[in-house]
Residue, then its C-alpha position, 0 to 999 in steps of 0.5 A: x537455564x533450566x525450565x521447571x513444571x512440576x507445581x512442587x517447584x513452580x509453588x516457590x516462585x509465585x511471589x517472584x511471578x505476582x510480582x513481575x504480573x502486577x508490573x506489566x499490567x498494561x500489557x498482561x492484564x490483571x489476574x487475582x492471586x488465586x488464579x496463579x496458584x491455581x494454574x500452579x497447582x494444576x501444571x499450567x504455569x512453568x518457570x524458565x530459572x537459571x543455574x543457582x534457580x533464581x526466577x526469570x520468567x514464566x508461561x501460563x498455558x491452558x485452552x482444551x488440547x488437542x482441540x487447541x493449546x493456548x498461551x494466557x501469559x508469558x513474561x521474562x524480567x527485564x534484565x533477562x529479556x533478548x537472551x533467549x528465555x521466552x524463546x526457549x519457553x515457546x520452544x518448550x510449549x511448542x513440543x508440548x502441543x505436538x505431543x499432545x497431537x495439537x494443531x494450533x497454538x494460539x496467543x491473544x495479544x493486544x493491538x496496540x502492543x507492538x513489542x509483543x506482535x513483534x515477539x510473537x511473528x518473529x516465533x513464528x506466530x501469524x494473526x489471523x484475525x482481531x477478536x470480535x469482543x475487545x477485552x476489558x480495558x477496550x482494547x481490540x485482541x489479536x489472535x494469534x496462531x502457530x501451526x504445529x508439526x501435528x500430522x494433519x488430515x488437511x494437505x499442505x498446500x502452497x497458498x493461493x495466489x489469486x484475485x477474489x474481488x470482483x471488479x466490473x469495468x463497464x459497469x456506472x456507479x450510481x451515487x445519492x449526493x447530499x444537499x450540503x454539497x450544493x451548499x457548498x458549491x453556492x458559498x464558495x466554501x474550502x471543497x468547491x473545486x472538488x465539488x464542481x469537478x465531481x458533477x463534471x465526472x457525473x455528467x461526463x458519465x464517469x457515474x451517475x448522481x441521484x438526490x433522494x425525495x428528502x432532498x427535494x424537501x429540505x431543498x424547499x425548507x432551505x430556500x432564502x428569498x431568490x432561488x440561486x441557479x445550482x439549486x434550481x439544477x440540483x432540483x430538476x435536473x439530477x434524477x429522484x430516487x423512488x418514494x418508500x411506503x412511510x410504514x416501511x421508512x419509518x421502521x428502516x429509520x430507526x434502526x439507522x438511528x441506533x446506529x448512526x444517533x445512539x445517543x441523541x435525543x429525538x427532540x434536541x435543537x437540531x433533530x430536524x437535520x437528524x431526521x432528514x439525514x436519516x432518511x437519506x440514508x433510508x432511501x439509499x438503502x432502499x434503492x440499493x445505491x452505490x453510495x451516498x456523498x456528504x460532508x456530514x461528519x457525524x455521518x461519515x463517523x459511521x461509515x463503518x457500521x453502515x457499511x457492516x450492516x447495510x452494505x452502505x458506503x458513505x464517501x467524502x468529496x475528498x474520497x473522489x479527489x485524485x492524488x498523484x506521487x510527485x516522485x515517479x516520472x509518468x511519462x511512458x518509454x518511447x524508443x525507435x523498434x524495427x521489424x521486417x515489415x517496416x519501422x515501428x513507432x509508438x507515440x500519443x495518438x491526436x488524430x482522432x480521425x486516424x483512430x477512427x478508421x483504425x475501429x472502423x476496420x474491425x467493428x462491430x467486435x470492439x465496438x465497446x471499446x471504440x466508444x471508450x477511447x473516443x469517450x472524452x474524460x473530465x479529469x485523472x490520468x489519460x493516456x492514448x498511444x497509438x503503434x503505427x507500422x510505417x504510418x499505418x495504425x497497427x494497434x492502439x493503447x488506453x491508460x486511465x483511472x476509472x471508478x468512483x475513488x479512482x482505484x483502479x487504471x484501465x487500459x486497451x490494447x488491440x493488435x491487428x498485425x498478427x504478422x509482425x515479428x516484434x508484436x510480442x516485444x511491442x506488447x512487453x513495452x506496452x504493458x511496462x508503460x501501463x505498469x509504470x503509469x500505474x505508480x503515479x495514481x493511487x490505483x490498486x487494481x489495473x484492468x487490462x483488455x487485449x483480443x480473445x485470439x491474442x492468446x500470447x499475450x494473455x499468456x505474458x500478463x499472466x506471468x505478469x500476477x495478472x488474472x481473468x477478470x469477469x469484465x465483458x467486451x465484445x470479442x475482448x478478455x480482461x485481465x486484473x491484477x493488484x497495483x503495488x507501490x515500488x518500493x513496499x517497507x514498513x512505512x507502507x506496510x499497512x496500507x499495502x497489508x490492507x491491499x492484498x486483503x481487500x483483493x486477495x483474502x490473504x491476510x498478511x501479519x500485522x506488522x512487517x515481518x523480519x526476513x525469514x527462510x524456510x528448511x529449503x532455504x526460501x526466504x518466506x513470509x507468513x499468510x493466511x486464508x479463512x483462519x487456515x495458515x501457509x508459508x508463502x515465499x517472498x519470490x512468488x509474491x513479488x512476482x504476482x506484484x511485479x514490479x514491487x519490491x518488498x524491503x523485509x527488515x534483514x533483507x540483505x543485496x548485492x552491488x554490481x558493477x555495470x559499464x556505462x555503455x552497457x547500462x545505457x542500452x540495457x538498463x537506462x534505455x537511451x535512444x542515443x546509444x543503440x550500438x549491438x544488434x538487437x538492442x531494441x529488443x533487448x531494451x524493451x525486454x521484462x528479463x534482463x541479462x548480466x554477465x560475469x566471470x563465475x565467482x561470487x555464489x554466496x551473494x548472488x542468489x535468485x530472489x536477492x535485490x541488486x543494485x547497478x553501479x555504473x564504474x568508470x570516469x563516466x559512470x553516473x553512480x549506482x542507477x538502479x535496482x532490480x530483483x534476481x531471477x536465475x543464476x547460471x554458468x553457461x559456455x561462451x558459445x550457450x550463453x551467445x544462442x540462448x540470452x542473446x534477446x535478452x541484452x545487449x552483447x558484445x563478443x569482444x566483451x563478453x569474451x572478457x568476462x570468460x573464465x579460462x575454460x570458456x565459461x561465463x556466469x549468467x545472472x538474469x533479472x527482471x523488475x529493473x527500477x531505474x533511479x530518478x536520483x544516481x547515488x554517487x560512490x561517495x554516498x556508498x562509501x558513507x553508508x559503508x558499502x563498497x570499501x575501495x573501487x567498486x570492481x566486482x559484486x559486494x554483499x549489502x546489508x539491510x540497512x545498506x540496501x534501504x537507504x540506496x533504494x531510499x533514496x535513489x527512488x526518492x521515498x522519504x526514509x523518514x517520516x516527521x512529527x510536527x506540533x499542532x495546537x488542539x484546537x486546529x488539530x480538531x479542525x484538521x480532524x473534521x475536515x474543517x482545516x486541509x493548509x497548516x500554516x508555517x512561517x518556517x520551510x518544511x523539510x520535505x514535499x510530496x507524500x511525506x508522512x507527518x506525526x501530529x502531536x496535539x500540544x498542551x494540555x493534550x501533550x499526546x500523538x493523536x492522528x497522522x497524515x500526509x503533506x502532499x505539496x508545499x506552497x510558499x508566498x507571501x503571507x497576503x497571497x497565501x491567504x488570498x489562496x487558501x483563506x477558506x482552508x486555513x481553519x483560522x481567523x485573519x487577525x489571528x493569521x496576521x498575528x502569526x506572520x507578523x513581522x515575516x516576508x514569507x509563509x508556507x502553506x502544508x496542503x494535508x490530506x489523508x488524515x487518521x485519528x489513532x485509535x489510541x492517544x500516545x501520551x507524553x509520558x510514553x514517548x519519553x519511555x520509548x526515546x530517552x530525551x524526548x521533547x516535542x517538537x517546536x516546528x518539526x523533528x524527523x522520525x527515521x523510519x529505522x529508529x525505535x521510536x517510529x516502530x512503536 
């Protein structure tokens, strides 16, 4: 292959060029012949041809070097396409660009176009960010840069890990409610749990609630014969916001209307409530509130503006409810500890009395955080421990969520005996219980309070990914640190993406980026923050989102085998089996140990997941995956003095594992995950791993490696497309329909991820969202349940289940509009032989069809 520039030869194929252009339109743009002979003519356009010069593919470069070298078009034909060509054309432009002393080489790319964002990341490009302007056809453009090998006056940085959102636990929420959500209180309408449990948490004094003077007067214009008893609470009870100078109203309503009614008329049939929710939404602003809770959707389809100009976030009941993933176990780890001083047990603490005298002791220092644990909580997780140093209350423990939407979970703990020998270890256990019930809420943020003078504590958390937070209490530091699912792959990828952003101000590619080393052999991810790029390494960023573990696509693992003794006491932690010294210890501790002969140094690696295999007739399967941390070969003697805390250690076993000059390898791990679900070895078999009896570590691949984690974890792999009619996929969008009724069992429940595609005459995908639970019944007690949230009429409800004893209700929620449609026509371009589904069909979530 051979890539010409000079325009006396490029001139030759601009027929093949226009050719090719006009039939990648959709993903090109459309440019007049001129403009391609004219690029010719002054050396912007090269062409990659093969030996015999035939054409197969090209680069439209231009921008204004050194400032910036930009790249309008590349396209290869399609034949052509995976073997090298376009690779070898950034190659090119790449040594161009340096030559020229340019920093940055930029490529715009549309969205929605997944194949290109996929090429342009895996050449190295990162997006910084969407450009403000869409393009012509409407679509939002993503900018994307390459930072050259140009010296630079700028340092080269590692990126900055660090939390930037500011985040206040003592501080109460204030939110304006609407009138229409009273309303549905009194009509017993599809969200009046929700409702009823938001004035609770109100009055509880999880936030506060206020109504604004147009409240008190639509209320008048609402008021029917008796006035009902919520009204006359909602009137006189809630606070009034203070009244705005008509003047000053009138002018913040219009510009309000612009953004939230541009295209209404002042004196259509429902002005009136226009007017009215405008002017909420004035007063709100005004009085620098917090939020404004509705379940108007008109208004809600504005959030986004509101919230860009004026600071305003608009929330949804459903914003406030509380989600939990029904496959993580919640409950903390409890195990017997011992010290010098005395037996040690942690448990939940139901003695307020008890607790009290414990506060008692050290007021009026935690005087703050005394009231918060004795503070009775209406609703979301809550979880009170108590340490006790033989019956004496030593140090206390809190877990709740706390905010508004619930996204973040807070916790205490106060430690008083600064004499016990295993308070650092106590604390480890502690903070992997408040690690672990992070998992079972949607939180993204934790908060964690301990002693000012605990500086060891504070010294674990930090190594931890937590931070100083600006939190304040009495004689307490607080630290905050990003919550992260378990298992982090490309299902997940966005809403994690959106994460770090919103915390961090590091911007992550668009789409889950391939594995992927440095020069040094690091495996890195791109990143960048404020326009400026960096190369962050995949171990660092797993540590300061610990325990998460990042599935880039081509990671690839290591099994191991494990005796089931061995695993008990140090991986499963069973209070039955505690035979060596120190197992408490060694149970509780973050970094874990396992030994071997030395061998295998290809596959085990620092940073690479590893996967537990207990061996033996005993053996439950593989039982976990964790996350090296160091691999070392240590003496006999070396490895006894110096990893004995972290695991359990039998000599007569650990001198089998010697080599005949006494050595043993040492291979420590942390981020240990244990399987709710052990994957026998019939199962590894089937995935290709493990060809005979597991008895030494076998390399994994990817796709070996993500259906173990998969499913030992209990993450769906799959995601499912299910068929819905227009006219109820219009009531799910609005909110009108959370049940979607099915005569058939569901495959699946608890968080699953579900595809809607509206049937004909839409014939498109249009939204997404997710199943969280499954009801079944009788179709008469499912529709004594859910009547209101069904979106359908009875006699309608009767005609589908006639004839059937049994029907299913699909509890949705989550729910996203895609921003554009993706047709009929296209899905069967993407998977040949594709056909809607009658029910439901998988989408596995390594298939071609799902990546699209």
């Amino acid at each position: 292959m051979k890539i010409i520039k000079k325009p006396s030869e490029v001139i030759e194929h601009l027929n093949s060029i226009i050719k090719i252009t006009d039939a990648n339109k959709d993903a090109l743009g459309f440019n007049a012949v001129g403009v391609y002979e004219d690029c010719i003519n002054k050396g912007r356009i090269w062409v990659a041809v093969d030996g015999q010069g035939n054409y197969l593919g090209h680069l439209m470069h231009g921008g204004k070097p050194p400032q910036e070298l930009r790249i309008f078009q590349i396209c290869v034909r399609k034949k052509y396409r995976g073997s090298g060509v376009a690779s070898s054309l950034i190659k090119e432009i790449t040594d161009y660009g340096e030559q020229l002393s340019c920093l940055n080489l930029r490529a715009d790319v549309a969205e929605d176009l997944t194949d290109a964002i996929q090429f342009w990341q895996a050449q190295g490009f990162c997006s910084l960010a969407a450009r403000k302007k869409k393009n012509s056809t409407g679509r939002k453009v993503l900018i994307f840069h390459k930072r050259l090998s140009t010296p630079s006056l700028l340092p080269n940085d590692p990126l900055p890990l660090s939390i930037t959102s500011k985040f206040k636990s003592n501080d109460v929420d204030s939110y304006v409610i609407d009138l229409n959500i009273f309303l549905t209180l009194i009509k017993k309408q599809a969200e009046e749990k929700l409702i009823a449990e938001i004035m609770q948490a109100s009055m509880a004094g999880e936030f506060s609630l206020f109504v604004t003077p147009e409240f008190q007067e639509e209320l008048d214009r609402n008021k029917k014969g008796d006035n009902d008893p919520i009204l006359i609470l909602a009137e006189n009870a809630l606070p009034v916001l203070e009244k705005i100078d008509e003047t000053e109203l009138y002018k913040l309503q219009e510009e309000i209307r612009a953004v939230v009614f541009p295209n209404r008329s002042k004196t259509r049939k429902n002005a009136l409530q226009d007017q009215s929710d405008i002017r909420h939404l004035a007063y709100c602003i005004q009085n620098s509130k917090s939020g404004f809770i509705t379940e108007e959707k008109a208004l809600l389809g504005a959030r986004g503006k509101l919230q860009e100009k004026y600071g305003l976030t608009l929330y949804s009941p459903e914003d406030f409810k509380i989600e939990y993933f029904g496959n993580i176990d919640p409950s903390p780890v409890d195990v017997p500890l011992s010290s010098e001083e005395g037996a040690i047990s942690i448990t939940t603490f139901t003695n307020t009395n008890q607790i009290k005298t414990f506060f008692d002791r050290v007021k009026p220092a935690l005087d703050d955080v005394s009231n918060v644990f004795m503070k009775s909580k209406t609703r979301g997780t809550r979880e009170r421990k108590n340490v006790s140093l033989d019956g004496e209350v030593c140090a206390v423990y809190l877990a709740q969520t706390k905010g508004a939407k619930h996204d973040s979970l807070e916790a205490f703990f106060v430690s008083l005996k600064d004499a016990l020998s295993n308070r650092v270890i106590v604390f480890e256990h502690m903070l992997e219980c408040f690690m672990r019930l992070s998992q079972v809420t949607n939180a993204s943020k934790l908060l964690l309070h301990i002693r000012e003078e605990d500086f060891d504590f504070e010294k674990i958390c930090m190594s931890r990914g937590f931070e100083r937070s600006d939190s304040i209490y009495n004689g307490i530091i607080s630290l905050v640190k990003i919550s992260c699912p378990l298992l982090i792959t490309k299902a997940n990828w966005k809403d994690f993406r959106t994460t770090i952003l919103e915390h961090t101000n590091i911007r992550l590619p668009l789409l889950i980026p391939k594995m992927r080393d440095n020069s040094t052999g690091a495996s890195i991810i791109q990143a960048s923050i404020a326009s400026r790029e960096y190369e962050i390494e995949l171990s660092q960023l797993e540590t300061f989102l610990s325990p998460s573990l990042i599935m880039l696509p081509k990671r690839s693992g290591v099994i191991v085998p494990i005796n089931p003794t061995y695993a008990s006491d140090l991986l499963a932690r069973d209070q039955t089996l505690l035979p060596f010294e120190l197992s408490e210890e060694a149970l509780l501790r973050l970094e874990k140990v396992y030994y071997r002969k030395p061998s295998h140094k290809q596959i085990l690696l620092v940073g690479t997941p590893i996967v537990f295999y207990e061996s033996g007739t005993a053996g439950r399967g593989v039982i976990g995956c964790a996350r090296i941390t160091s691999v070392k070969v240590c003496s006999y003697d070396n490895a006894l003095k110096i990893y004995r805390k972290y695991g359990v250690l039998d000599r007569q076993e650990l001198i089998k594992q010697t080599d005949k000059n006494g050595n043993v390898q040492v291979i420590t791990f942390d981020n240990f995950k244990e399987f709710t679900n052990p994957i026998p070895m019939k199962r590894i078999k089937e995935l290709g791993g493990a060809a005979a009896n597991l008895v030494s570590p076998e390399k994994l691949t990817y796709e070996q490696l993500f259906h173990i984690v998969h499913e030992g974890m209990k993450v769906p792999s799959k995601d499912v497309l299910i068929s819905i009619q227009p006219n109820y996929l219009a009531k799910i969008l609005n909110g009108k329909k959370t049940i979607e009724l099915r005569k058939k069992p569901f495959p699946a429940n608890g968080g699953v991820r579900i595809w809607i595609y509206s049937s004909s005459p839409t014939s498109a995908v249009e939204a997404t969202a997710f199943v969280t639970t499954v009801d079944q019944g009788t179709p008469d007690e499912i529709w004594s349940k859910y009547e209101h949230k069904c979106g359908i009429s009875r006699k309608d409800f009767d005609d589908y289940f006639s004839g059937s004893k049994v029907a299913y209700a699909l509890h949705i929620s989550r729910v996203q509009k895609l921003n554009r449609k993706i047709k009929l026509e296209r899905l069967k371009q993407i998977s040949d032989g594709f056909r809607p589904p009658q029910y439901y069909r998988y989408i596995d979530h390594g298939s071609d069809l799902f990546d699209k």
